[in-house]
C-alpha atoms as a printed R data frame, in Angstrom:
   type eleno elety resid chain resno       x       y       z
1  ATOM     1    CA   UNK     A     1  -0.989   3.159  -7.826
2  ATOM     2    CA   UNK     A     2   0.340   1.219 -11.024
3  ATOM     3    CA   UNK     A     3  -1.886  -0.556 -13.549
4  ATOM     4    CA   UNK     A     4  -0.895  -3.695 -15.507
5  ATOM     5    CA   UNK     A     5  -2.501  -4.833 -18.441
6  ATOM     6    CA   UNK     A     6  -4.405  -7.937 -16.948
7  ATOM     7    CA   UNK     A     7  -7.462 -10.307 -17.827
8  ATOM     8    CA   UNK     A     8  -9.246  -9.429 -14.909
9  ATOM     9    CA   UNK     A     9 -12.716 -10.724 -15.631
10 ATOM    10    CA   UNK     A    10 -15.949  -9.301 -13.115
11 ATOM    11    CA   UNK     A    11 -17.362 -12.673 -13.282
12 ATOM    12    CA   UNK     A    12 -14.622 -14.163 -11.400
13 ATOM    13    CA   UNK     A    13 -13.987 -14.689  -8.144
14 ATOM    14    CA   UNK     A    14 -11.242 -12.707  -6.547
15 ATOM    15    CA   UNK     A    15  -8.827 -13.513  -4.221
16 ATOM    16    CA   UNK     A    16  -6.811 -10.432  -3.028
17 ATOM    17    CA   UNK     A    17  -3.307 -11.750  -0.960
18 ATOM    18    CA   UNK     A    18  -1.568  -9.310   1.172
19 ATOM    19    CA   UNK     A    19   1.193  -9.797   3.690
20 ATOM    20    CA   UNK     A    20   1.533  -8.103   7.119
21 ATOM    21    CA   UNK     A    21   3.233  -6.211   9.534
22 ATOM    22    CA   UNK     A    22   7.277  -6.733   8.696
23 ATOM    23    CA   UNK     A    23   7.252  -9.721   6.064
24 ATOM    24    CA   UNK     A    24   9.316  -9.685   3.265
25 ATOM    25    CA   UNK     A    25   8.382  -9.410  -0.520
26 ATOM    26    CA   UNK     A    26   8.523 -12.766  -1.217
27 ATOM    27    CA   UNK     A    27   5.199 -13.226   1.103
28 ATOM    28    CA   UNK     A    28   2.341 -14.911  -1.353
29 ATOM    29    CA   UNK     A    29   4.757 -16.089  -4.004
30 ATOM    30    CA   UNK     A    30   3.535 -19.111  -4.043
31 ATOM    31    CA   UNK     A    31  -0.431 -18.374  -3.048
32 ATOM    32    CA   UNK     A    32  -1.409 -16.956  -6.810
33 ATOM    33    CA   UNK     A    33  -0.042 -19.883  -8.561
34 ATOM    34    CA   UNK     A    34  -1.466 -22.384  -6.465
35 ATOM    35    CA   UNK     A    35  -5.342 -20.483  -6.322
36 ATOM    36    CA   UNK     A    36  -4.984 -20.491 -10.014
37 ATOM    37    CA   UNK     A    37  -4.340 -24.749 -10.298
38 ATOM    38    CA   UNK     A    38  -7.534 -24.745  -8.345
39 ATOM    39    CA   UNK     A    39  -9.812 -22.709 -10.493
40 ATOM    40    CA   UNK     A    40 -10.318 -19.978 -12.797
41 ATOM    41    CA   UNK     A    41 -10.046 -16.639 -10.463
42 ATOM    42    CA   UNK     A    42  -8.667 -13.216 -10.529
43 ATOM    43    CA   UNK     A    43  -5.959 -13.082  -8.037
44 ATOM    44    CA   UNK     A    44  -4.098  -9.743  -7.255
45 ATOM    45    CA   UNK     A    45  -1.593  -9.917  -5.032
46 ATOM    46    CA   UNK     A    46  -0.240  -6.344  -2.477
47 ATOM    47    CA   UNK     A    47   2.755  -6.191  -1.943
48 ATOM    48    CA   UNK     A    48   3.660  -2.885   0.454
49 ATOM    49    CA   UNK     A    49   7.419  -4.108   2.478
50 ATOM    50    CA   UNK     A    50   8.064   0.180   2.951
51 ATOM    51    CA   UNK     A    51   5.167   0.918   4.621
52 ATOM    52    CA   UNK     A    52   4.856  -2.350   6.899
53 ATOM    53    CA   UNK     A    53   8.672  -1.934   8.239
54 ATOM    54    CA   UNK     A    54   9.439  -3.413  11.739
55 ATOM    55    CA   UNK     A    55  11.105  -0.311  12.929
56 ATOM    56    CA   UNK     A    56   7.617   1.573  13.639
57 ATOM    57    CA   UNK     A    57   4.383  -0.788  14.543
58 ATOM    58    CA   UNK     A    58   2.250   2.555  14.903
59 ATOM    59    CA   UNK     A    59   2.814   3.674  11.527
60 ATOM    60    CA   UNK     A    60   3.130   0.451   9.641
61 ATOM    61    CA   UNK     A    61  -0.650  -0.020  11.236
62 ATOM    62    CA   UNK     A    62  -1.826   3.454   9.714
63 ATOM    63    CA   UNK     A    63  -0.203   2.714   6.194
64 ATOM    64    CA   UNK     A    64  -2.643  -1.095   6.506
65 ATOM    65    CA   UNK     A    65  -5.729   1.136   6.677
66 ATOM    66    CA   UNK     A    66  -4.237   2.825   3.429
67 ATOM    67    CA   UNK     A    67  -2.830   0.214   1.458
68 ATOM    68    CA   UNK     A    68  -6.275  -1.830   2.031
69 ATOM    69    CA   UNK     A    69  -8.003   1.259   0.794
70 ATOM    70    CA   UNK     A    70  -5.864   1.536  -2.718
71 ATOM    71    CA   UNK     A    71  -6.385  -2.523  -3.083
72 ATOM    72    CA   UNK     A    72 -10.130  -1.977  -2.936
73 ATOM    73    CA   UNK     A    73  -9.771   0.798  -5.503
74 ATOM    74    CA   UNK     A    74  -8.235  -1.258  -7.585
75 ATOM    75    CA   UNK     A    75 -10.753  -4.247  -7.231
76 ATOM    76    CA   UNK     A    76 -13.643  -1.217  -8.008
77 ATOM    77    CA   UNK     A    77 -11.163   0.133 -10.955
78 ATOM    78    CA   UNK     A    78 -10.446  -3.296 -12.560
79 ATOM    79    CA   UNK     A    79 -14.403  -4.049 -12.843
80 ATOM    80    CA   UNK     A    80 -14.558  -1.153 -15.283
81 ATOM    81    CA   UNK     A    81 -12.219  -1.749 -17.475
């Protein structure tokens, strides 16, 4: 897991963007820019193209579990910082 510096603020709502099964990086681009015209929010953005490949469903299903897991472990880590 990699931490940025950030101004992650509790008192915010957050909006956490993830793609899916076999999109590309590029997925969400253009969500965090647009929630932030609309108000004042954390927004953290997953991006995870090697474990959601198209060339095993199975697995790329087992790595969602995980990568969901280290996203809300971030959320928990970011509120005590």
């Amino acid at each position: 897991m990699y931490y940025f510096p950030s101004s992650f603020d509790p008192s915010r709502r957050t909006f956490v963007i993830m793609h899916g099964f076999a999109v590309d990086e590029t997925f969400g681009a253009s969500y965090a820019p647009a929630l932030l015209e609309r108000g004042d929010f954390n927004v953290l953005t997953v991006n995870w193209p090697t474990l959601a490949k198209w060339t095993n469903y199975f697995v790329a299903a087992q790595n969602s579990v995980r990568v969901g897991d280290y996203a809300g472990e971030l959320v928990r880590t970011q509120q005590f910082l």
